[in-house]
Each structure stands twice: as structure tokens, then as C-alpha cells.
C-alpha positions as CSV (number, residue, x, y, z in Angstrom):
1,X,8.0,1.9,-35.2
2,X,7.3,1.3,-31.1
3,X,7.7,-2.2,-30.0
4,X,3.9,-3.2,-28.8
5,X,3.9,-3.0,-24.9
6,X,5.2,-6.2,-22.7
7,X,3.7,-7.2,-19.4
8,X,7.0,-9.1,-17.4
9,X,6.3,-11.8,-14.8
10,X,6.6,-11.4,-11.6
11,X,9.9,-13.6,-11.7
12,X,11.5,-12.0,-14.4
13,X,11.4,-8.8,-12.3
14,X,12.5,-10.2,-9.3
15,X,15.8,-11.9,-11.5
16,X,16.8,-8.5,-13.6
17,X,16.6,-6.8,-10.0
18,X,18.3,-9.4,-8.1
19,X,21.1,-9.0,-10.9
20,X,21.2,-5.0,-10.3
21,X,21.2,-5.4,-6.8
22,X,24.5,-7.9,-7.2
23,X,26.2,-5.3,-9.1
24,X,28.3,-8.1,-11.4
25,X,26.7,-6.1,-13.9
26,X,26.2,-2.1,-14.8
27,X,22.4,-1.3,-15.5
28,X,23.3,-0.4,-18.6
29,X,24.1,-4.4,-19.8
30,X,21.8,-6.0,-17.5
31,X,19.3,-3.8,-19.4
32,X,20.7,-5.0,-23.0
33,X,21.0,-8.7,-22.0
34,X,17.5,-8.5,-21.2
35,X,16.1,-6.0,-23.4
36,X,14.7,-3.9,-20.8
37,X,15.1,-0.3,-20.6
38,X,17.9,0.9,-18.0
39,X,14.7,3.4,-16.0
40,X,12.9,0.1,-15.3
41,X,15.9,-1.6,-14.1
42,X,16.3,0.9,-11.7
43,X,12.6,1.2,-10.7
44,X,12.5,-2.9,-10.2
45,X,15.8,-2.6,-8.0
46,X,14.3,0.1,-5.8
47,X,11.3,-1.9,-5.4
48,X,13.2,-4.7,-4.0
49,X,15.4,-2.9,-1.8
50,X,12.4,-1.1,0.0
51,X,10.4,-4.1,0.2
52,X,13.4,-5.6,1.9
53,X,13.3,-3.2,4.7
54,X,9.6,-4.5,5.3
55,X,10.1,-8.0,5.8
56,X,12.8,-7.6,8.1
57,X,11.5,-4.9,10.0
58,X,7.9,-4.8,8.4
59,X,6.3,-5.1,12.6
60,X,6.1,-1.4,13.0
61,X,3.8,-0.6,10.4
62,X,1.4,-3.7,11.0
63,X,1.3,-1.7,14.2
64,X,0.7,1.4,13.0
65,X,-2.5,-0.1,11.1
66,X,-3.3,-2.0,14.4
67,X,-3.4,1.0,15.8
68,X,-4.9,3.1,13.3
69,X,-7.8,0.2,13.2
70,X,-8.2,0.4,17.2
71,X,-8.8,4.6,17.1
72,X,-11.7,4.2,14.1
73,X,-13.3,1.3,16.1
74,X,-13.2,3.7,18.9
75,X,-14.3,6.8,16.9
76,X,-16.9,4.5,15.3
77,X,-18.4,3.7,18.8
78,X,-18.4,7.1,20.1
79,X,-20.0,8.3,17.3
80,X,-23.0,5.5,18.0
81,X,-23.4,6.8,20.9
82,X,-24.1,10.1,19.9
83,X,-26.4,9.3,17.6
84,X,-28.2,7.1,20.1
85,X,-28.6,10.0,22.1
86,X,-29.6,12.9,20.0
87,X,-32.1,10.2,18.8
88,X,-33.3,9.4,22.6
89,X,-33.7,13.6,22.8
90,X,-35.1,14.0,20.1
91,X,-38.3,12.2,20.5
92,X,-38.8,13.5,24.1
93,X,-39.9,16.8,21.9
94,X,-43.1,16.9,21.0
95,X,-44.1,17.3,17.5
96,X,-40.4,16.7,16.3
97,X,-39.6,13.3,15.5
98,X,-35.6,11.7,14.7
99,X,-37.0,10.0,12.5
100,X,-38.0,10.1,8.8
């Protein structure tokens, strides 16, 4: 019979990764000391490690989202202004209106 699924706090994680990340321990018994399958050992390591790399050198991509942000505001606003004018000649048509 399957054991009923477990949800694992957030700390729990961060301690069984912390241990495979120390390598005192192979996966293998880090996963049997706390009953944890050896994959999800692995997985919680991994996500550790590459959030690592973020906090110490996490700047370039709040950049690349700056950035990203600062091209739709710009595409936003061009777009307006588009619209602003095919509405303007529109209604310098007569008979045709822009709006509905």
C-alpha cells in the first residue's frame, strides 16, 4: 500500500538540502535518515544551489526585467499613439466614424 502524500516545510527542505550540499552524508542515507526518497534529495539540492547563484549575483536579471518593463512601457506608448491618430483620421472622413 502507498504511503498517503506529505507536504514538507519549507525548513525541512532547506535542512535535508543543506545536508546534501555538505556531503558528510551520501544521498542515499540522508534520504533514509529522513525518509525522503533519494530523487527529491537531489531536486531540493539543485534548488538550493541555483538559487545561490541569484542572491549573490541575482542584479543581472532584476535588470533584465527593468529592462524588459522599460521596452513594453515604451511599446505601450507608441501604440497610444497610434491609436490616437487613426482615431483623429478617422473622423475627418465623413460618414465613417472610429467609433462604435
Amino acid at each position: 500500500m502507498r504511503r498517503p502524500r506529505r507536504n514538507h516545510p519549507a525548513k525541512f527542505k532547506a535542512q535535508v538540502a543543506l545536508e546534501a550540499i555538505r556531503g558528510e552524508k551520501t544521498i542515499a542515507e540522508i534520504a533514509a535518515h529522513h525518509e525522503v526518497h533519494p530523487t527529491q534529495v537531489t531536486s531540493w539540492k539543485n534548488e538550493v544551489l541555483e538559487k545561490l547563484v541569484g542572491i549573490f549575483g541575482g542584479d543581472s536579471s532584476n535588470r533584465d526585467e527593468r529592462e524588459r518593463i522599460r521596452e513594453l512601457h515604451a511599446k505601450i506608448g507608441e501604440l497610444t499613439v497610434e491609436r490616437n491618430f487613426l482615431e483623429s483620421a478617422l473622423g475627418k472622413f465623413p460618414g465613417l466614424s472610429g467609433k462604435r
